[in-house]
N, C-alpha and C positions, 0 to 999 in steps of 0.2 A: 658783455655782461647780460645777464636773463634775470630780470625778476618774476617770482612765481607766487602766488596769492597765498599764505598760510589757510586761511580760510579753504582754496579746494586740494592743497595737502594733506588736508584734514580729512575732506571728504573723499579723497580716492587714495587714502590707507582705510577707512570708514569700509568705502567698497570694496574695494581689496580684500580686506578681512571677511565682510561677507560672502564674496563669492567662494572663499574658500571654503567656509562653513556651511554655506548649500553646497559645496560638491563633497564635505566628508558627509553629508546629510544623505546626499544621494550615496555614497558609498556604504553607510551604515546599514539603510535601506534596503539595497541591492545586493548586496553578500551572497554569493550562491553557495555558499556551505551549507548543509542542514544542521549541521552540530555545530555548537559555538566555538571557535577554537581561543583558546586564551591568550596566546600572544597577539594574536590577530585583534580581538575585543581590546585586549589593552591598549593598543596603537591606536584604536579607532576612538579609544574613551580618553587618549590625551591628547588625539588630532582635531575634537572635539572641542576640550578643556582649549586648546591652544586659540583655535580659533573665534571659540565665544567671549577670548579676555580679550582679543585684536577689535573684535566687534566692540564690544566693551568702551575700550580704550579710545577706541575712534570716535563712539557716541558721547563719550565724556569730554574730550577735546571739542568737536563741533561745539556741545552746550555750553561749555566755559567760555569760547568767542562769540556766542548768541548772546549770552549771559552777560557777559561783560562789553558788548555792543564791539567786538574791536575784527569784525572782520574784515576791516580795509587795512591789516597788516599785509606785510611783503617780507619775502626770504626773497636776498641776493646768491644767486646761485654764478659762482665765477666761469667764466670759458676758458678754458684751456686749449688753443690750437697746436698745432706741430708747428717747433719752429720760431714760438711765440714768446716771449717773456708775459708773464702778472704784471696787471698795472701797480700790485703791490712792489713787484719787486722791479719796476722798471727803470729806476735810478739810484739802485744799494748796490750795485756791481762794480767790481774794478774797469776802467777804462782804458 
């Protein structure tokens, strides 16, 4: 069984989203076309759009568990080995 801190889920979908938003930053930037080409521009203005609502979304979570003091929440995240039964389901089997 793993538990994993909601608090830096938070924070590294937070980063996550930003790194992605500095590298279409850098891609917008960097274009070596000289004419703007429109499907091109439009992919970049919703790779954009996409990445600024992930940033968004990840600043709004952080401040909700700031906010509300509760960052000593936990996600149980289950292990699945090969081979293995869930401790959920380790005694609902026929025998």
């Amino acid at each position: 069984m793993r538990v994993v801190s909601l608090f830096m889920l938070a924070a590294f979908f937070f980063l996550g989203a930003y790194t992605v938003k500095m590298a279409v930053a850098f891609w917008i930037r960097f274009s070596s076309a000289p004419a703007p080409d429109a499907i091109r521009s439009s992919l970049q203005s919703d790779a954009w759009a996409i990445a600024q609502t992930g940033t968004t979304i990840g600043l709004v979570i952080l401040t909700l568990l700031m906010y509300t003091r509760r960052q000593d929440l936990f996600v149980v995240l289950s292990e699945i080995r090969k081979g293995e039964e869930s401790h959920a389901d380790a005694g609902s089997g026929p025998e």
